[in-house]
Steps between C-alpha positions, in 0.01 A plus 500: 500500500707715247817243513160232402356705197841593417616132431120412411554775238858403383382091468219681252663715310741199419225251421338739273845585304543121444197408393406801269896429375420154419170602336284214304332256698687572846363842496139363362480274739623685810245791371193248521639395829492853641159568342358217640644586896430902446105354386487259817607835675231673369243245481587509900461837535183556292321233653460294184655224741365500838581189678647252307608423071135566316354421110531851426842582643598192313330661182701770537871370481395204203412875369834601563626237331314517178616823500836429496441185267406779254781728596780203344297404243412838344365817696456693210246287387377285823518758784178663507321152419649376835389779650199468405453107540611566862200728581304283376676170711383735799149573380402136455650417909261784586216385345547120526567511855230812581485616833821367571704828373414843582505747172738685622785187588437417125583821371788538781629165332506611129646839634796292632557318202560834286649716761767256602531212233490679154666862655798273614510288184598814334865453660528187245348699261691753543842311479411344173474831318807570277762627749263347778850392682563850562138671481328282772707720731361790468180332710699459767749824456165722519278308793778427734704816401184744515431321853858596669529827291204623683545358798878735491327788356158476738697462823740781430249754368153373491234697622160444278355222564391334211249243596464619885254251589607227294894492529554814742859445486512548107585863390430664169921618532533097572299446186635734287892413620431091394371612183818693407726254695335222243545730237871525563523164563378385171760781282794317786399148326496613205812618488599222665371201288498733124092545544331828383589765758170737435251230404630296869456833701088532334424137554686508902325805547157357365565185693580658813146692519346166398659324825364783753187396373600134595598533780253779644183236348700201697475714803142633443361097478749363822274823701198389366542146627708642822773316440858588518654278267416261248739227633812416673673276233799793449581569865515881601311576145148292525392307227524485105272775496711726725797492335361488089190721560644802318678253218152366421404800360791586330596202335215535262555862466866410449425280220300722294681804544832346371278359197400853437757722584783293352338358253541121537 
């Protein structure tokens, strides 16, 4: 199992350097492919699709796909429109096709279009800021980094738990270790690739909290629907939503902290 995650994890890390690297419409489009598996994930999960490919689960990735549409064109100035339009695409399947859809599967399908298909698009987002080459990093750097940082730090000293019914293996040491491991990860790649040493270390450390969150929430839903993972499309890791559920939060964080705290 750890020789499988370990090559699982190596294949990944490789696909994600080359496609951020190439940026444009190689990243855009392998984002809206990811989005669109991590919402079939949770469509699955949530119950929005129950036995076979329905209206409203349909509804939900032509959703994903405006969204997107408006992410090339201009966010700026189409984003929240899309967002909007796609809550409304959902609204009239509800009503049109009443009883069909439960309340809840409706709201369960709109959820999945914001928490995985516009958090994720902020990795394209994100790498079209000025410096984007180098900032879209730091999402990564600060989720995956904060993850093994307090893993090291929770298995050698850990002894509060910090969400003992949720994640009774997480530690508040754990939590507190990633957080300054991501920190000193983002002043190493700074140094490293001529970034802002201080203003890296704020936005890794920011980040890092951010993708506890993520992943704890992640956790918190799989429990609810008593399931342990998501999928099985990244062998010994699960399923999009395994591996990117701490990046989903902090690639929007990501993207607005660097806006803010170095001024782009």
């Amino acid at each position: 199992m750890f020789k499988t995650r370990l090559l699982s994890g190596i294949l990944l890390v490789a696909i994600a350097f080359l496609t951020i690297f190439s940026g444009d419409y190689v990243l855009f489009f392998t984002l809206l492919c990811v989005s669109l598996i991590g919402m079939q994930e949770l469509y699955r999960a949530m119950k929005v699709r129950e036995d076979s490919f329905n209206t409203l689960e349909i509804a939900g990735y032509l959703s994903a796909v405006l969204f997107y549409t408006a992410v090339l064109i201009d966010f700026e100035r189409y984003g929240t429109m899309a967002v909007i339009i796609a809550l409304v695409l959902l609204m009239f399947v509800y009503v049109f096709s009443y009883p069909k859809y439960r309340a809840e599967q409706v709201m369960a399908a709109f959820f999945g279009v914001v928490y995985v298909a516009v958090m994720l698009s902020f990795i394209y987002l994100t790498r079209n800021l000025p410096d984007g080459k180098f900032i879209v990093w730091l999402i990564f750097i600060c989720s995956w980094g904060c993850d093994t940082c307090a893993y090291c730090v929770g298995m050698l000293i850990g002894k509060h738990k910090m969400a003992p019914v949720l994640s009774p293996k997480k530690s508040v040491e754990g939590a507190v270790g990633g957080v300054a491991g991501a920190a000193l990860l983002g002043v190493a790649y700074a140094a490293a690739t001529g970034g802002k040493m201080a203003e890296y270390a704020v936005i890794c450390a920011v980040g890092a909290l951010i993708s506890m969150v993520g992943d704890l929430a992640a956790s918190a839903i799989k429990r609810n629907q008593e399931i342990k993972d998501y999928g099985r499309l990244i062998p010994g890791h699960g399923g999009i939503l395994d591996r990117f559920d701490s990046v989903i939060f902090t690639a929007p964080v990501i993207y607005f902290l660097a806006k803010m705290v170095l001024g782009i």
